[in-house]
TITOR-434099 format. One record per residue (C-alpha): residue number from 1; residue in three letters; x, y, z. Coordinates in steps of 0.5 Angstrom, whole numbers. Last residue first. Example, Ala and Ser with C-alpha at 12.3 -4.5 7.8 and 13.67 -1.06 7.14 Angstrom:
<rec k="2" r="SER" u="27" v="-2" w="14"/>
<rec k="1" r="ALA" u="25" v="-9" w="16"/>
This chain:
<rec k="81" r="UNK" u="11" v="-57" w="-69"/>
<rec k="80" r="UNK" u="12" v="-50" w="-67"/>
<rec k="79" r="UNK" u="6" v="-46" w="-68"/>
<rec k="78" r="UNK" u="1" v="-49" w="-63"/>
<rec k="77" r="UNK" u="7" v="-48" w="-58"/>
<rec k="76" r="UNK" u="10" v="-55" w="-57"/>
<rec k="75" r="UNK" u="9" v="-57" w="-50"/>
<rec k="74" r="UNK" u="15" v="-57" w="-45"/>
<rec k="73" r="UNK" u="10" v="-54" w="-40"/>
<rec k="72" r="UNK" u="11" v="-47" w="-38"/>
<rec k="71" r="UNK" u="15" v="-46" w="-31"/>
<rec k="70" r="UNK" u="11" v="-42" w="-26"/>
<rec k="69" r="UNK" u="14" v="-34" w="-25"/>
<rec k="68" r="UNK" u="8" v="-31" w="-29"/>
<rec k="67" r="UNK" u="3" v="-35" w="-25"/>
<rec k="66" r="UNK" u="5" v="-34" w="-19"/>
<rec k="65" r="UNK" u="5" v="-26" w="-20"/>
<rec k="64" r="UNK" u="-3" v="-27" w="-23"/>
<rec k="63" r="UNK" u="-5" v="-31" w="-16"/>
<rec k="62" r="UNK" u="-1" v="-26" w="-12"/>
<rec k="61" r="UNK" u="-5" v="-20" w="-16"/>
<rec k="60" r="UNK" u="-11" v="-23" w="-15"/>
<rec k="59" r="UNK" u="-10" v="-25" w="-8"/>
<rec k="58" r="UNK" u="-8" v="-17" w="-6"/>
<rec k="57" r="UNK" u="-14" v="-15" w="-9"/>
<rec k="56" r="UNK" u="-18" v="-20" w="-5"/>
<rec k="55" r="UNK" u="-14" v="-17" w="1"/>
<rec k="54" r="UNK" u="-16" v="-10" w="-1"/>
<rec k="53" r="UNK" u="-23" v="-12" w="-1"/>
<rec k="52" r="UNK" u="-23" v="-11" w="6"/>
<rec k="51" r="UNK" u="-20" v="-4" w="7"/>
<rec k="50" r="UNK" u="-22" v="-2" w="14"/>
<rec k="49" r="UNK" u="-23" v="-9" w="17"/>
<rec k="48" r="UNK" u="-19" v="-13" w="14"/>
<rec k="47" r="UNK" u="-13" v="-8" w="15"/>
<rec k="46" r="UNK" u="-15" v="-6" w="23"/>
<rec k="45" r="UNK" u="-14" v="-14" w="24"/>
<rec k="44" r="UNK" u="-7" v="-14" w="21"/>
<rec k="43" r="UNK" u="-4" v="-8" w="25"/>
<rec k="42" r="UNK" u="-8" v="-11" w="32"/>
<rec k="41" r="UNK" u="-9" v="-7" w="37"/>
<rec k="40" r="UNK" u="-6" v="-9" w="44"/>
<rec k="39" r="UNK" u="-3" v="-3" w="45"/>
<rec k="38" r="UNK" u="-7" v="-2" w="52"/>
<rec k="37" r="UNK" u="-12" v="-1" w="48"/>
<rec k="36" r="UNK" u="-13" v="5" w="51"/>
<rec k="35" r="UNK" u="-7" v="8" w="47"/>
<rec k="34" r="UNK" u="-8" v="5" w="41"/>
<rec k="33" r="UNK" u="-15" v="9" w="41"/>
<rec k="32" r="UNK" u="-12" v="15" w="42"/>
<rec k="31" r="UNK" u="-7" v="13" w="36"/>
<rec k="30" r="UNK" u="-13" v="12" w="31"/>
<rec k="29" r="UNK" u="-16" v="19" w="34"/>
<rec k="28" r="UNK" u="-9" v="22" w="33"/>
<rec k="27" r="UNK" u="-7" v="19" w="26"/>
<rec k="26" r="UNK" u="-15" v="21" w="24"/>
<rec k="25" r="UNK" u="-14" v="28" w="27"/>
<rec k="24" r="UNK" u="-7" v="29" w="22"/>
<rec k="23" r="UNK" u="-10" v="26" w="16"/>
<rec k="22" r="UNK" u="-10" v="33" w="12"/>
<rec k="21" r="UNK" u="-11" v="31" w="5"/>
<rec k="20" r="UNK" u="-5" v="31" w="0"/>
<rec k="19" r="UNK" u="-5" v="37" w="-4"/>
<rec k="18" r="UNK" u="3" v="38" w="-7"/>
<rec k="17" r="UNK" u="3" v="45" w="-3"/>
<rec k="16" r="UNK" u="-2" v="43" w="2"/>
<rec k="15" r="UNK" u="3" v="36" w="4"/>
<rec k="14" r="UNK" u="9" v="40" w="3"/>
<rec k="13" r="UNK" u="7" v="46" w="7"/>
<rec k="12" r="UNK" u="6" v="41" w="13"/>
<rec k="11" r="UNK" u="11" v="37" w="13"/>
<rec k="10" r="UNK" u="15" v="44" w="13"/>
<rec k="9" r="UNK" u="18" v="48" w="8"/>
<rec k="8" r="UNK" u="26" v="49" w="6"/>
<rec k="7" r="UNK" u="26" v="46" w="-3"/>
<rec k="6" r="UNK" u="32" v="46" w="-6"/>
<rec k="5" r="UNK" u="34" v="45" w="-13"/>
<rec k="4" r="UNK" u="40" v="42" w="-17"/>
<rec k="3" r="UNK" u="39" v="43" w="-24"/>
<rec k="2" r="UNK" u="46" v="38" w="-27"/>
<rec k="1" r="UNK" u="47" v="39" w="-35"/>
């Protein structure tokens, strides 16, 4: 069985309906602010400075993801001899 459903609204009935927050004054203040800058805001820089335990998460998740890629040694496992 196929169920095909259309949905005609706005980006912004669809934000109220699914109930996401309305960040469309912080958009306009952070490209105001782009825009003074000349454009010399740093994207990278905005992060750290906003979110910066996000980098350290993102370090975490780095270090865990290399972990699991790393090749084991050929130890026996402490049930195998």
């Amino acid at each position: 069985m196929k169920v095909t459903i259309e949905v005609d609204c706005s980006p912004e009935e669809a934000r109220r309906f699914l109930g996401l927050p309305d960040v469309s004054q912080f958009n306009e203040d952070l490209m105001a602010r782009f825009v003074e800058s000349g454009g010399l805001l740093n994207p990278e820089l905005i992060t750290k400075l906003w979110f910066p335990v996000a980098g350290k998460g993102l370090e975490e998740i780095q270090k865990v993801m290399r972990a699991a890629m790393t090749p084991k040694s050929n130890e026996p496992e402490p049930d195998e001899k």
